[in-house]
C-alpha positions as a Markdown table, in Angstrom:
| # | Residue | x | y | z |
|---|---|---|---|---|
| 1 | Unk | -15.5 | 26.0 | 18.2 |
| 2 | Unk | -16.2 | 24.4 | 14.5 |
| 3 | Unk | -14.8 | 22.0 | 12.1 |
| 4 | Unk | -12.1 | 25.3 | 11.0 |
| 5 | Unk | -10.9 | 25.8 | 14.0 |
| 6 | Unk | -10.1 | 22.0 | 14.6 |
| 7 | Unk | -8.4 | 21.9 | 11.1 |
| 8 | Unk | -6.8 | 24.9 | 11.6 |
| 9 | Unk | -5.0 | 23.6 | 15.3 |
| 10 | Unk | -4.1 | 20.5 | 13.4 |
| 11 | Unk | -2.0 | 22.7 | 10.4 |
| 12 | Unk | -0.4 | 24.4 | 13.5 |
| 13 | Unk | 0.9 | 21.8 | 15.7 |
| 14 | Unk | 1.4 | 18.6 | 13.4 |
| 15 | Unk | 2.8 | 16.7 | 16.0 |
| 16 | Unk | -1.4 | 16.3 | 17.6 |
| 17 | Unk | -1.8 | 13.1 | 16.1 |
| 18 | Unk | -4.9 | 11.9 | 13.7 |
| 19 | Unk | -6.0 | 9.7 | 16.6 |
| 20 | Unk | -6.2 | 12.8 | 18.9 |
| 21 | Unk | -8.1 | 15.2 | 16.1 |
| 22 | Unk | -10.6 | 12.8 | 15.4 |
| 23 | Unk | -11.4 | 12.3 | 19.3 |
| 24 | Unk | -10.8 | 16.0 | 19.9 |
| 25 | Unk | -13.7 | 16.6 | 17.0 |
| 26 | Unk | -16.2 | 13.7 | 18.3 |
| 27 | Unk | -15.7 | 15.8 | 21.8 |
| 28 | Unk | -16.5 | 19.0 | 20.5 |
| 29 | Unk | -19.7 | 17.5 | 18.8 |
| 30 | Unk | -21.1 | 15.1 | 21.9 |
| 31 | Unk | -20.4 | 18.2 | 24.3 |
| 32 | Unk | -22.4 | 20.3 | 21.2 |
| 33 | Unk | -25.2 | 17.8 | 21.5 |
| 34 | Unk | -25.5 | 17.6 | 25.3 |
| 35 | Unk | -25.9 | 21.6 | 25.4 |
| 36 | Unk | -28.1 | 21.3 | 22.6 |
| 37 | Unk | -30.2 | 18.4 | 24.2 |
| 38 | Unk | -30.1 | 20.4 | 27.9 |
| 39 | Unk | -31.4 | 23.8 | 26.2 |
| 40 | Unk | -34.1 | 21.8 | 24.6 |
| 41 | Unk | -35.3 | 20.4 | 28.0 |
| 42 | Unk | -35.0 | 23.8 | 29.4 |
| 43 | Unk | -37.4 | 24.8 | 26.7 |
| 44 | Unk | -39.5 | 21.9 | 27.2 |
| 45 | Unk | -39.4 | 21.6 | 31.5 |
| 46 | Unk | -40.5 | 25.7 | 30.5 |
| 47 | Unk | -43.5 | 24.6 | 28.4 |
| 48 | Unk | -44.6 | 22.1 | 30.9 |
| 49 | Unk | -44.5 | 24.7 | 33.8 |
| 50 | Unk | -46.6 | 26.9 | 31.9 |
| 51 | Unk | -48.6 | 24.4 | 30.8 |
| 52 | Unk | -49.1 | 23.6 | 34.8 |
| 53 | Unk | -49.5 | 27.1 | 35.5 |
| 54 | Unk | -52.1 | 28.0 | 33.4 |
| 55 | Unk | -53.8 | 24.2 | 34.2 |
| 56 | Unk | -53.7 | 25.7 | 37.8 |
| 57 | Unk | -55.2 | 29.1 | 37.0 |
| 58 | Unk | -58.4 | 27.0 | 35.5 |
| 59 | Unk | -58.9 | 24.9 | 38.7 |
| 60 | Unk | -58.7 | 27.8 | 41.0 |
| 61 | Unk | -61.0 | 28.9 | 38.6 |
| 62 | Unk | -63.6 | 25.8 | 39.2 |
| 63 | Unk | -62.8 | 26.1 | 42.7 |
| 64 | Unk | -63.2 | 29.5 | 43.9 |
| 65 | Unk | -66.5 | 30.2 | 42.3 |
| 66 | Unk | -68.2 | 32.9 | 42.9 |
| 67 | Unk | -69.8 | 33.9 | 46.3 |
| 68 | Unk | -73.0 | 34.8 | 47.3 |
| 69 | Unk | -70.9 | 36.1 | 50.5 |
| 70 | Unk | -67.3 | 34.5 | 52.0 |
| 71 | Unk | -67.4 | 33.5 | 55.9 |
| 72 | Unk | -64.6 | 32.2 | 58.5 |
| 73 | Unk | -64.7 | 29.0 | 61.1 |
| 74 | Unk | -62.8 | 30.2 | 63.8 |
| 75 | Unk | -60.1 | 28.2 | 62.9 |
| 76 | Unk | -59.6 | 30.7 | 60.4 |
| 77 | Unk | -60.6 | 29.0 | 57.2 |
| 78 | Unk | -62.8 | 30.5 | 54.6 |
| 79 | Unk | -65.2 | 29.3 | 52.6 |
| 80 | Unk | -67.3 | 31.0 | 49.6 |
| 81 | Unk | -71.2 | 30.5 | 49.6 |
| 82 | Unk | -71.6 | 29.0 | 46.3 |
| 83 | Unk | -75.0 | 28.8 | 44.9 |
| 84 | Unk | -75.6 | 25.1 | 45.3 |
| 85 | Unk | -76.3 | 24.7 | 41.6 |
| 86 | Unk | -73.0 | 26.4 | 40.9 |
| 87 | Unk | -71.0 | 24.5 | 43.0 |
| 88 | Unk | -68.4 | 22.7 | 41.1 |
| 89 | Unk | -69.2 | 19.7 | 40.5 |
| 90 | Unk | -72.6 | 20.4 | 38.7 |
| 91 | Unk | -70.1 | 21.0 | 35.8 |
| 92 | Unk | -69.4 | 17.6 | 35.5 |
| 93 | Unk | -70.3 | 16.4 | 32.0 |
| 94 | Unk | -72.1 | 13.6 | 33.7 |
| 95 | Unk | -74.6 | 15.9 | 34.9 |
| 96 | Unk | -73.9 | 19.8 | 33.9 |
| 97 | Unk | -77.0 | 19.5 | 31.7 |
| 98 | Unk | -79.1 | 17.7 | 34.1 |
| 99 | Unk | -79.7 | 20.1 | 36.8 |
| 100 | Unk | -83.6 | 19.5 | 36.6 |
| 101 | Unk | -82.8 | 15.8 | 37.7 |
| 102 | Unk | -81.7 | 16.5 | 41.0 |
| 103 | Unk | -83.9 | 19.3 | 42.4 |
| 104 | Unk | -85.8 | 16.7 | 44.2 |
| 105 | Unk | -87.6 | 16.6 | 47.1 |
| 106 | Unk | -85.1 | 15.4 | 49.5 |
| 107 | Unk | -82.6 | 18.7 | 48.9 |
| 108 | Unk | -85.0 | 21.0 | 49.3 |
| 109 | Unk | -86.2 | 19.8 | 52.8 |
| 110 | Unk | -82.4 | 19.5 | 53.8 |
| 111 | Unk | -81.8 | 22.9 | 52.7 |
| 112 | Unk | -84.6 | 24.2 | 55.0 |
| 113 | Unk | -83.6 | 21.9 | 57.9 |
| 114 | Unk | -80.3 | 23.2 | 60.2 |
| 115 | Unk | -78.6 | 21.3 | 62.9 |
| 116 | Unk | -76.3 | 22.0 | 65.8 |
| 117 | Unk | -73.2 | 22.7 | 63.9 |
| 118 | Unk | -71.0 | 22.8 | 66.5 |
| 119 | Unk | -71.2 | 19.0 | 67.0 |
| 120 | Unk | -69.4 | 18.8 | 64.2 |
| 121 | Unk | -66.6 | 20.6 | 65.4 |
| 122 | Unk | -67.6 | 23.7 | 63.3 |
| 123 | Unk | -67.7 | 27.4 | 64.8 |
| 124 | Unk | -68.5 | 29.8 | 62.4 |
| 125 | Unk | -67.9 | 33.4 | 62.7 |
| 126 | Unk | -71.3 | 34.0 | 62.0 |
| 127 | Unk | -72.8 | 31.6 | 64.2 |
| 128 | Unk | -74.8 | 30.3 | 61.8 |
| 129 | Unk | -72.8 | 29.0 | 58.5 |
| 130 | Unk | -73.7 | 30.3 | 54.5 |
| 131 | Unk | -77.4 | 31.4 | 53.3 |
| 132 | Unk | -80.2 | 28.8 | 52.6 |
| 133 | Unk | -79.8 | 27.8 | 49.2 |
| 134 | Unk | -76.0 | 28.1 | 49.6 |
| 135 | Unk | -73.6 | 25.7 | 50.3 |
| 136 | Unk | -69.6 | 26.5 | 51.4 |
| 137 | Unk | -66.8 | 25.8 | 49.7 |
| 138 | Unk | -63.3 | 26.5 | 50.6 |
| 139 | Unk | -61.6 | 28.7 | 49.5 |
| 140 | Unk | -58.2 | 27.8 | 47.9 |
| 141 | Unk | -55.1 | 30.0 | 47.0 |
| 142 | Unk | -52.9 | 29.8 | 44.2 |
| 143 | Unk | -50.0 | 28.6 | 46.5 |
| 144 | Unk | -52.0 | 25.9 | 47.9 |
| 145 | Unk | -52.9 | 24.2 | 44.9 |
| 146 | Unk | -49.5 | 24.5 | 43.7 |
| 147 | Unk | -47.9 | 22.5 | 46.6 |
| 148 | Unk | -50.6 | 20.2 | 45.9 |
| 149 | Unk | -50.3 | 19.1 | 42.8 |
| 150 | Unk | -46.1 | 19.4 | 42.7 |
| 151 | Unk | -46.8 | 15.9 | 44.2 |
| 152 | Unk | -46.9 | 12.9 | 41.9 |
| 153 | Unk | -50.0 | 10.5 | 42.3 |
| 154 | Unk | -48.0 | 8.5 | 44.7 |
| 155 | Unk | -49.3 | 11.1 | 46.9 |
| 156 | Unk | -53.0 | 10.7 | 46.5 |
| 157 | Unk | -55.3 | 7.9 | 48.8 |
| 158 | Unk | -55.8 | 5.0 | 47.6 |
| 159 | Unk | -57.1 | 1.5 | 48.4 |
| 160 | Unk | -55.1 | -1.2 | 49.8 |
| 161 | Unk | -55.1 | -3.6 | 47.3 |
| 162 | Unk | -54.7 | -3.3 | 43.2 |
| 163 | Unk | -58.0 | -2.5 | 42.0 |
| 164 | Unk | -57.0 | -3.3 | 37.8 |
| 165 | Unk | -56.9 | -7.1 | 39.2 |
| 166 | Unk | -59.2 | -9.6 | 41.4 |
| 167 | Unk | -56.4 | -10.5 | 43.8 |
| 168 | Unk | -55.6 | -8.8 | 47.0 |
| 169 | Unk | -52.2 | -7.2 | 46.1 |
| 170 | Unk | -51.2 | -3.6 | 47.4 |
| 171 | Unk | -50.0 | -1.2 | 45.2 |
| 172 | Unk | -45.9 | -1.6 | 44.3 |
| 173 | Unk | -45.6 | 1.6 | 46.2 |
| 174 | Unk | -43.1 | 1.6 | 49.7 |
| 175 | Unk | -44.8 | 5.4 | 50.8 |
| 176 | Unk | -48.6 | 3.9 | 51.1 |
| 177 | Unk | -49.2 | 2.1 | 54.7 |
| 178 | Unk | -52.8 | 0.4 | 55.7 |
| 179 | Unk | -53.6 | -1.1 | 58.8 |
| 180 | Unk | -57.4 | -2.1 | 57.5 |
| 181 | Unk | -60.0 | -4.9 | 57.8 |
| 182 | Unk | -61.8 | -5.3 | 53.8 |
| 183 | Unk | -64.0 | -7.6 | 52.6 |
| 184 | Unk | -63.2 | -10.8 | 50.5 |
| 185 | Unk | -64.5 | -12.2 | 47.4 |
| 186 | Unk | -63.2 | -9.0 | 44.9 |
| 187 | Unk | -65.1 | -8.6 | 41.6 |
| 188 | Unk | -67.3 | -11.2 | 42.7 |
| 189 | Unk | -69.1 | -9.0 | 44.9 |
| 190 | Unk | -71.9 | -6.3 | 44.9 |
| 191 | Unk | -72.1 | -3.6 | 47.3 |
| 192 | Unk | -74.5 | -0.8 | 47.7 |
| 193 | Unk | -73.2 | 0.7 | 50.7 |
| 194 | Unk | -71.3 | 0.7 | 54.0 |
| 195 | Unk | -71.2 | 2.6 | 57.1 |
| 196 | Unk | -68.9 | 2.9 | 60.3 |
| 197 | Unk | -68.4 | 4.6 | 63.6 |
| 198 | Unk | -64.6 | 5.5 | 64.1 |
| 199 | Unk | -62.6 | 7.0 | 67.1 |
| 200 | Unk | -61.1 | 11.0 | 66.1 |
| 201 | Unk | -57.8 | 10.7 | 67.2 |
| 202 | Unk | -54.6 | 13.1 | 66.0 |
| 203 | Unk | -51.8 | 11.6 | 64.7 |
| 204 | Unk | -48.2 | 13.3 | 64.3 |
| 205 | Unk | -47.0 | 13.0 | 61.2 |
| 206 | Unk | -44.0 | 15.8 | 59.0 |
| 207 | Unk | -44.4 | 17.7 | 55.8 |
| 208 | Unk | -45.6 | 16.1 | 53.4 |
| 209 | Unk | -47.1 | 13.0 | 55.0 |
| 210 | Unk | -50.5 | 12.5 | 56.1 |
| 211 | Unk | -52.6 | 10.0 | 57.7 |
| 212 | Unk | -55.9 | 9.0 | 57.5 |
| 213 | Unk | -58.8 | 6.7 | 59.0 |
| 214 | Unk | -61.3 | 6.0 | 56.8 |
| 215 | Unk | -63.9 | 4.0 | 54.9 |
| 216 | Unk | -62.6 | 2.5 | 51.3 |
| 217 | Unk | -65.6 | 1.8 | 49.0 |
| 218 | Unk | -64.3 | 0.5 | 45.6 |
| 219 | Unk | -66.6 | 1.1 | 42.6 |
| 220 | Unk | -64.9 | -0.9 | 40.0 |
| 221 | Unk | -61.6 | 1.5 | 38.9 |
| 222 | Unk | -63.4 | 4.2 | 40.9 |
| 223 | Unk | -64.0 | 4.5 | 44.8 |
| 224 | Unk | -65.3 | 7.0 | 47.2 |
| 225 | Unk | -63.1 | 7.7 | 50.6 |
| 226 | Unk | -64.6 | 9.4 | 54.1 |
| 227 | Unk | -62.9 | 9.7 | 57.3 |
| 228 | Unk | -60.8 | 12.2 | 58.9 |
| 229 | Unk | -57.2 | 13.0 | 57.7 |
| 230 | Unk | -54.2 | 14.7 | 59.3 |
| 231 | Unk | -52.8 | 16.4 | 56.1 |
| 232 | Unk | -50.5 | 19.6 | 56.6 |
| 233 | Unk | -50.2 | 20.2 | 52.9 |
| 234 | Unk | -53.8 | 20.1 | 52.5 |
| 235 | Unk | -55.1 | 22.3 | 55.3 |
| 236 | Unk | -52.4 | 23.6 | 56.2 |
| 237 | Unk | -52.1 | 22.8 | 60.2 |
| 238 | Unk | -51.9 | 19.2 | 62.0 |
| 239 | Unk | -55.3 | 19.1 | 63.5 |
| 240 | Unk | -57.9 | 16.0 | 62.3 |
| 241 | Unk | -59.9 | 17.2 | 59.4 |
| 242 | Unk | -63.2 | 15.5 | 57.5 |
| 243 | Unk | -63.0 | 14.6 | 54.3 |
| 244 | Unk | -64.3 | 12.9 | 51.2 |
| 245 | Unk | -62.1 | 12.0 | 48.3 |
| 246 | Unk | -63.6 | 11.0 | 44.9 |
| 247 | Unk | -61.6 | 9.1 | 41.9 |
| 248 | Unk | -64.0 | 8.5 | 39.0 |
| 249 | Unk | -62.4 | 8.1 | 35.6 |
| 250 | Unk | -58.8 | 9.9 | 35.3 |
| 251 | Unk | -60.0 | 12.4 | 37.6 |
| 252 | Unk | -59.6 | 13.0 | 41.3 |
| 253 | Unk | -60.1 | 15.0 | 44.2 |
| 254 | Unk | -60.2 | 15.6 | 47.7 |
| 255 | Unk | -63.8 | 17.4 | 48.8 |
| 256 | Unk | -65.3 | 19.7 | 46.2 |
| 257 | Unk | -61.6 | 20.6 | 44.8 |
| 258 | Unk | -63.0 | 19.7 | 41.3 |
| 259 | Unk | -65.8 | 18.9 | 39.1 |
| 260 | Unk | -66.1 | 15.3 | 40.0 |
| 261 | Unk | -66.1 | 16.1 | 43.6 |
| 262 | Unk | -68.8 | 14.9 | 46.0 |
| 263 | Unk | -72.0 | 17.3 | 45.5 |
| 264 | Unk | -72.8 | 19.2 | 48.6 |
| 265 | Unk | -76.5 | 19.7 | 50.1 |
| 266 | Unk | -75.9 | 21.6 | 53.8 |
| 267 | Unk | -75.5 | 25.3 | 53.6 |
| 268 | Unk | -74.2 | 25.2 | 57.6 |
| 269 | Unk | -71.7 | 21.5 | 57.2 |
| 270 | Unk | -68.5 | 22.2 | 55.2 |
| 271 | Unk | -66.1 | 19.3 | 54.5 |
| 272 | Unk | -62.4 | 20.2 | 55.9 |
| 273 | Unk | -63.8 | 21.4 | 59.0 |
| 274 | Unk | -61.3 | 20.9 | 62.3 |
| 275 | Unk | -63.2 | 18.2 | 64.5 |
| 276 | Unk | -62.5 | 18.3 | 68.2 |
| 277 | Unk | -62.6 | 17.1 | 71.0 |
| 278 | Unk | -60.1 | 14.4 | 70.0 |
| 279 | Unk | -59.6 | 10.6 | 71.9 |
| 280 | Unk | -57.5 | 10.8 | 74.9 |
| 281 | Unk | -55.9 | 7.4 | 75.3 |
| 282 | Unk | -56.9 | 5.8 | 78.4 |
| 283 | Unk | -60.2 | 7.8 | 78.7 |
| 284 | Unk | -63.9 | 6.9 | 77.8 |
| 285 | Unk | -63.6 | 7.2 | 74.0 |
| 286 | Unk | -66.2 | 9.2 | 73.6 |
| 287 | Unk | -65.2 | 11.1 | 70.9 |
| 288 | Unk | -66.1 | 9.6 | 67.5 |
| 289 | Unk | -68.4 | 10.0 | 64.5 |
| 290 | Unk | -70.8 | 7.8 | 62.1 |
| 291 | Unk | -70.3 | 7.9 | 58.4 |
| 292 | Unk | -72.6 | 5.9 | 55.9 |
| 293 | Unk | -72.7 | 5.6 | 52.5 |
| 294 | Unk | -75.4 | 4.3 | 50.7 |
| 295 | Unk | -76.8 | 4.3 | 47.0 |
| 296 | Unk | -80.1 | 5.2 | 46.9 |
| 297 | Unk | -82.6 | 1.9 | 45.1 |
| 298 | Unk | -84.3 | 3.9 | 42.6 |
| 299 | Unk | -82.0 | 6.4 | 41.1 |
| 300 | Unk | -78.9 | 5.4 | 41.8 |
| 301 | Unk | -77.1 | 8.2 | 43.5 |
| 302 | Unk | -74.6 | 7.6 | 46.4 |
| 303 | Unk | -75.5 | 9.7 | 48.6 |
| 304 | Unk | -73.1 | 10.6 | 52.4 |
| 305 | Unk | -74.3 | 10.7 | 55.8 |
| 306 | Unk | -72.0 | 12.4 | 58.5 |
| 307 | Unk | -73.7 | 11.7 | 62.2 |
| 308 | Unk | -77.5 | 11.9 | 61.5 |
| 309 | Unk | -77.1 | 14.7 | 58.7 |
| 310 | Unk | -77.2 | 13.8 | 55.2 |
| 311 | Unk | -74.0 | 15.7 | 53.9 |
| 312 | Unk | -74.0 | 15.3 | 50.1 |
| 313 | Unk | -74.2 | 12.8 | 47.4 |
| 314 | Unk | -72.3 | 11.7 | 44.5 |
| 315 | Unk | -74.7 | 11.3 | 40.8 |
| 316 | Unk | -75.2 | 7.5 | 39.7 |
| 317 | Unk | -73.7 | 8.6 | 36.2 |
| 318 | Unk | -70.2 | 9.8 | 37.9 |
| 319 | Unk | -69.6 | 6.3 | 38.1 |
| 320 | Unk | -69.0 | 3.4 | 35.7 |
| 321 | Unk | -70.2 | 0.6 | 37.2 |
| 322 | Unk | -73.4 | 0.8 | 39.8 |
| 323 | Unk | -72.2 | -1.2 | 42.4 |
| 324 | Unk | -69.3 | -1.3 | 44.7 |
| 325 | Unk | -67.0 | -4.8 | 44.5 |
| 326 | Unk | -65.2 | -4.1 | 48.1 |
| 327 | Unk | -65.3 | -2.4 | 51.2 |
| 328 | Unk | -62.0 | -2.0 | 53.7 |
| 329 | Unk | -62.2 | 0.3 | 57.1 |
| 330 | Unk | -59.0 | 1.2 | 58.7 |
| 331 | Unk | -56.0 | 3.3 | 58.2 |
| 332 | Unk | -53.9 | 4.9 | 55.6 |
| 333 | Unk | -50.5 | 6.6 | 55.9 |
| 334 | Unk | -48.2 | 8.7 | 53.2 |
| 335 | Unk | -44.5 | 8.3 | 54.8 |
| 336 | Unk | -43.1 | 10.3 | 52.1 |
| 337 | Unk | -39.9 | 7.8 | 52.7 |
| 338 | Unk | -39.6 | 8.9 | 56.2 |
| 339 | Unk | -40.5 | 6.9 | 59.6 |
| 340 | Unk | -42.5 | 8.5 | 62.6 |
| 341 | Unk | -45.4 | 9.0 | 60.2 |
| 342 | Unk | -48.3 | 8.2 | 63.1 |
| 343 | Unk | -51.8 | 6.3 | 62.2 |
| 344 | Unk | -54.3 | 6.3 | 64.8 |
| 345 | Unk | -53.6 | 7.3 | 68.2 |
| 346 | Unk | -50.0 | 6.3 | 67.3 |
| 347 | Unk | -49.4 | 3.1 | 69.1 |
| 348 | Unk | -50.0 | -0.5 | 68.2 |
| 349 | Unk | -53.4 | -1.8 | 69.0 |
| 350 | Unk | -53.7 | -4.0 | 72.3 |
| 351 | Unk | -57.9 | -5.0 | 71.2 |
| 352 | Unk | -58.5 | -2.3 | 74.1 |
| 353 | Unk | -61.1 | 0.3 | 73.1 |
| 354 | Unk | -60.4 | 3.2 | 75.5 |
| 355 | Unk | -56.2 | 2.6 | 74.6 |
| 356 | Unk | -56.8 | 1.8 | 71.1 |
| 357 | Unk | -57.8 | 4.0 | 67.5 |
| 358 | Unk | -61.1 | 1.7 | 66.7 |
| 359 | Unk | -63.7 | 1.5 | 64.0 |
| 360 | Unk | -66.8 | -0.7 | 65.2 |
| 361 | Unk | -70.4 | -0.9 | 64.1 |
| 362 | Unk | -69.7 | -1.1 | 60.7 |
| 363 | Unk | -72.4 | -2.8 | 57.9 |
| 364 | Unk | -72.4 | -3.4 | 54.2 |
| 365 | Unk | -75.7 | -3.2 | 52.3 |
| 366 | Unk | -75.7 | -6.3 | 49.5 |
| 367 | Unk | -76.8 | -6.4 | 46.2 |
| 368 | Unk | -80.5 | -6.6 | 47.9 |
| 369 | Unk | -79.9 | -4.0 | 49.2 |
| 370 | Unk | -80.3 | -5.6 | 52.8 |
| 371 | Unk | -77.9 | -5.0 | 55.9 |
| 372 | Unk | -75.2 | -7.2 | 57.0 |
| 373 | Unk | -74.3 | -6.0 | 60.4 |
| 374 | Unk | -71.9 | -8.2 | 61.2 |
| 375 | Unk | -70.1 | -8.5 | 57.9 |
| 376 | Unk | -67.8 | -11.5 | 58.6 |
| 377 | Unk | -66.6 | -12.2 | 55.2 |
| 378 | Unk | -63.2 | -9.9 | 55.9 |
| 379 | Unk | -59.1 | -10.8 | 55.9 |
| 380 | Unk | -57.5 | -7.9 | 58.3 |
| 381 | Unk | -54.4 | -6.5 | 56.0 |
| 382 | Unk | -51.3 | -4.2 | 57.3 |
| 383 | Unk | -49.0 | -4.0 | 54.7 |
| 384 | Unk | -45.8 | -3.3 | 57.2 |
| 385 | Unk | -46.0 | -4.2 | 61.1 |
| 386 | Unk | -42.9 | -3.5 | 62.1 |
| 387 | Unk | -44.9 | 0.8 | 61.9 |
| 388 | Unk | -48.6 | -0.4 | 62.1 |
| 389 | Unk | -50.9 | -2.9 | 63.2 |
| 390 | Unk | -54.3 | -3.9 | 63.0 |
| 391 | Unk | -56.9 | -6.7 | 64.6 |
| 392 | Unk | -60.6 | -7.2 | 64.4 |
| 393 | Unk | -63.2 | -8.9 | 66.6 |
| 394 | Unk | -66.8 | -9.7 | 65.7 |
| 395 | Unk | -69.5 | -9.7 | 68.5 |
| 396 | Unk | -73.2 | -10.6 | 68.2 |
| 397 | Unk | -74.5 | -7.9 | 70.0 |
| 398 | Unk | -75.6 | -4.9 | 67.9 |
| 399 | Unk | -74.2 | -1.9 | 67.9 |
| 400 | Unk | -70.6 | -3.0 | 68.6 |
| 401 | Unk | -70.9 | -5.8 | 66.4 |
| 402 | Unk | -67.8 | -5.8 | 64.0 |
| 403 | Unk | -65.0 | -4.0 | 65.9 |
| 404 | Unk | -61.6 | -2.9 | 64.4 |
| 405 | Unk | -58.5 | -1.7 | 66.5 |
| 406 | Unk | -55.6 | 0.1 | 64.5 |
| 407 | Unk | -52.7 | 2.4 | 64.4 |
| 408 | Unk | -48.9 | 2.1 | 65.1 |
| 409 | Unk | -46.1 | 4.9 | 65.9 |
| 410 | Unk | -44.9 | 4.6 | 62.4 |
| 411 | Unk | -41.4 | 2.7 | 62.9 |
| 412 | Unk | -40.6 | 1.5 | 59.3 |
């Protein structure tokens, strides 16, 4: 329908009044616009999914590299041996031309060293885990990625307070939950490293939450996370899970999911690996882990313990600033705006370790690069209580020294 056709009703029928015509012709016109203005957001939403698509096909691309040979856990997961000089984050910027820099003495006796995988929760199909030289990365389908990244940033980890400012505020976002114990004094502070012993406990939580429990270490706008994580849409079932998650710059990443990913060293010690036995509430906790992160004095790099195996490091040049400003230990939920999302063992702490998720033995190394192992310069921080709570308690007598009980059923 046009301007003729409007004219044209108005010769036939002269009793539609000039009023009506001109509000009959503004219609026809706005609804014109409307259909014009959807089409062209068709078109556009259509560019952008492309545009996603083909973003996708590039990080499956940096992802699934190729494979020396492809093994199973027998939890079914795959994993590529990658050449551990092809692995994707040696084609970071920060170091793809640098290769000769880290083929140092320390990498070359881990790669000749193995370990009793198994106390890691790992069973490989092989017994035995990728070739020397080698180091596994898993494998990642099209699908996967897609469900991962169909999530805003709201989904991704994050620290418990606002890292653009010196104050102690969490982020304006109702889906993040902590229950954490962190250090005080903000930028003021200067960190070279942390470490912790936590509890492996499992969680229930729905698609798409997850929770974690984890160590925070914020490198100025950057930070490092290790822990374990309950995260369907990431692996796919609901069991506990390690991981590492890296944000440096405007990039960021779970595991080695992309080129500013931790750097691996082990050929037989994936990261996304099932760990079991789990906490049984009640019982001797005996099931738990040691994670430490420290930079190393004369180069720089951060590099990742897991237990008494040295897992992988992170280059001092993925980093702005050379020095971490705080430290927080404790958990992290995604409720996706719905309740029952469980951190923990998924009931409020009663400052009982064999009823309680804990974290204890942890340390900070200072700007000396000496060892605070009692670290008493924290504020305990649970952003919602009425779902999670945390307390801490600080004994003298090394190795429980700083101990931290959290979790909650989720209740918000």
């Amino acid at each position: 329908i046009n301007l003729i056709s409007i004219l044209t009703l108005f010769l036939n029928n002269m009793k539609i009044s000039f009023r009506t015509m001109i509000l009959t012709f503004l219609s026809y016109i706005f609804c014109f616009g409307e259909m014009a203005s959807l089409y062209n957001h068709f078109v556009d939403s259509k560019t952008s999914q492309s545009v996603n698509h083909f973003d996708i096909e590039k990080q499956l691309n940096v992802i699934n590299k190729p494979a020396v040979k492809i093994i199973k856990t027998t939890h079914g997961d795959t994993y590529g041996c990658v050449d551990l000089y092809k692995q994707p984050a040696f084609e970071h910027m920060s170091v793809k031309n640098k290769l000769f820099l880290y083929n140092v003495r320390r990498i070359s006796s881990l790669k000749k060293s193995r370990v009793n995988h198994e106390n890691f929760g790992i069973s490989w199909d092989n017994g035995i885990g990728c070739p020397i030289g080698t180091v596994p990365i898993k494998r990642v389908t099209k699908d996967e990625l897609l469900g991962l990244n169909l999530f805003s940033t709201k989904y991704k980890p994050r620290g418990s307070w606002n890292s653009t400012s010196s104050h102690y505020n969490v982020d304006n976002d109702q889906q993040h939950h902590f229950a954490v114990s962190r250090t005080k004094g903000g930028k003021n502070k200067k960190y070279n490293g942390a470490t912790m012993i936590v509890s492996l406990n499992d969680p229930k939580v729905k698609l798409p939450q997850y929770s974690s429990a984890r160590m925070h270490i914020q490198i100025g706008d950057d930070f490092i996370q290790i822990g374990w994580i309950v995260n369907p849409k990431l692996y796919g079932d609901t069991k506990p899970r390690t991981f590492v998650y890296t944000k440096a710059g405007n990039n960021q990443c779970y595991n080695s999911m992309c080129q500013i990913g931790i750097i691996l060293v082990r050929s037989d010690i994936p990261f996304g690996v099932a760990l079991e036995p789990v906490c049984v509430r009640g019982s001797n906790p005996s099931a738990s882990v040691t994670i430490a992160v420290y930079k190393d004095k004369i180069n720089g790099n951060w590099w990742l313990d897991y237990g008494e195996v040295t897992l992988g490091f992170w280059p001092a040049s993925r980093f702005k600033q050379s020095y971490a400003n705080n430290v927080e230990w404790g958990g992290e939920v995604y409720s996706a705006f719905m309740s029952g999302a469980q951190m923990g063992n998924g009931y409020f702490p009663k400052k009982h370790p064999l009823f309680d998720a804990i974290i204890f033995n942890i340390t900070t190394v200072d700007e000396k690069f000496e060892i605070d192992k009692l670290v008493n310069n924290t504020e305990t921080f649970s952003d919602n209580t009425r779902g999670y709570k945390v307390i801490e308690d600080l004994y003298s007598d090394y190795p429980v020294g700083h101990i931290i009980y959290f979790g909650g059923p989720g209740n918000i």
